[in-house]
C-alpha positions in Angstrom: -30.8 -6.7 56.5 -31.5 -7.0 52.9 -28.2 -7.8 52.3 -27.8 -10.3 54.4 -30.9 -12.2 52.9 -29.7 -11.8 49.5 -25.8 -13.6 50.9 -28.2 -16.4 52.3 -29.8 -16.7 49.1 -27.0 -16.7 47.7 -25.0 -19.4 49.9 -28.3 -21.3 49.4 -28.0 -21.1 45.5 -24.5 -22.5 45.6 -25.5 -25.6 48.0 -28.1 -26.5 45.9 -26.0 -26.0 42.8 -23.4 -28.8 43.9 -26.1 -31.1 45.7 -28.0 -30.7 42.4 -24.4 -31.5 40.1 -23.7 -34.3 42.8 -27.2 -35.9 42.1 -26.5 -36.0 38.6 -23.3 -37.2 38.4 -24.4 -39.9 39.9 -27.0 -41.1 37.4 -24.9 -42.6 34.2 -26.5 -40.3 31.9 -25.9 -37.4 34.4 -22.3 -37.9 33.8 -22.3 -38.1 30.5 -23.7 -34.6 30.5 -22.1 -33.1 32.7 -18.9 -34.3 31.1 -19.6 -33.3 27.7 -21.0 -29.9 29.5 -17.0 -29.4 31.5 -15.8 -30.4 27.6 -17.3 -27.7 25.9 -16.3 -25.3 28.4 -12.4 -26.6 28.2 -12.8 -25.5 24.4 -14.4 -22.0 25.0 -11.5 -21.4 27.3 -8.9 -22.5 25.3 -9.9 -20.9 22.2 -10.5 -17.9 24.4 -6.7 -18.5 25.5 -5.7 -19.0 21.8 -7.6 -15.2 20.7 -5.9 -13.5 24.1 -2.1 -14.8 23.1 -2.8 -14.0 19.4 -4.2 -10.5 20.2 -1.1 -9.9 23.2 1.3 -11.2 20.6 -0.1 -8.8 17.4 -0.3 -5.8 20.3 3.5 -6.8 21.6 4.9 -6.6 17.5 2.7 -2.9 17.5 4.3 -1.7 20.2 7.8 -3.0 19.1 7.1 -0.9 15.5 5.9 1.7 17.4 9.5 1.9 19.6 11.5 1.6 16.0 9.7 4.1 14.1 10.0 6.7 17.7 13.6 5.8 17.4 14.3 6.6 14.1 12.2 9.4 14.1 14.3 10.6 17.4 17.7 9.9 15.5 16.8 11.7 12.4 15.9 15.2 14.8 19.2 14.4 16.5 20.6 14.2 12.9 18.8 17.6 11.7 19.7 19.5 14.9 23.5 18.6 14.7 23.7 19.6 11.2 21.7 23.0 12.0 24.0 23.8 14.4 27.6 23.0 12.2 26.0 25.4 9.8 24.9 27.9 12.3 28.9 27.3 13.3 30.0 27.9 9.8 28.0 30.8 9.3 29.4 32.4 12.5 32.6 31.4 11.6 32.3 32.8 8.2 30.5 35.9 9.1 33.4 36.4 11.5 35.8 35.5 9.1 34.3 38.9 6.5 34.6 41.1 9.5 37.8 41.1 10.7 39.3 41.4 6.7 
């Protein structure tokens, strides 16, 4: 029940938001304020726009350093492993190699 007071409350809110913006765009002076009022919030949201592309773009070139620097690092352990294992090889070979003279 108290739920369904609050949504008609709520509904209510709403109509009497527009009747009350309809009223006042009406009057001259109304307009005039309620344009300058829809031109500030055009400016919030686009400088709001501008910061969330600026942030997405810095986070994007992170992520792209990130990926490089995990590659690299990934190619210089496939580097170090390869060349363990040729020495390992040559030991083996080597070691072999004193054995069998």
């Amino acid at each position: 029940m108290e739920r369904m007071k609050n949504a008609l409350w709520f509904v209510l809110g709403i109509a009497g938001g527009f009747i009350a913006a309809h009223l006042v765009n009406k009057d001259p002076r109304g307009h005039e304020v309620l344009a300058e009022v829809d031109a500030r919030i055009s400016e919030f949201t686009d400088r709001i726009g501008d910061a969330y592309r600026a942030q997405e773009a810095k986070i994007e070139g992170l992520v792209a350093d990130a990926k490089s620097a995990a590659g690299d690092a990934l190619d210089t352990a496939r580097d170090a492993v390869a060349d363990a294992a040729h020495a390992v090889a040559d030991s083996a070979e080597d070691g072999a190699a004193r054995l069998s003279d």
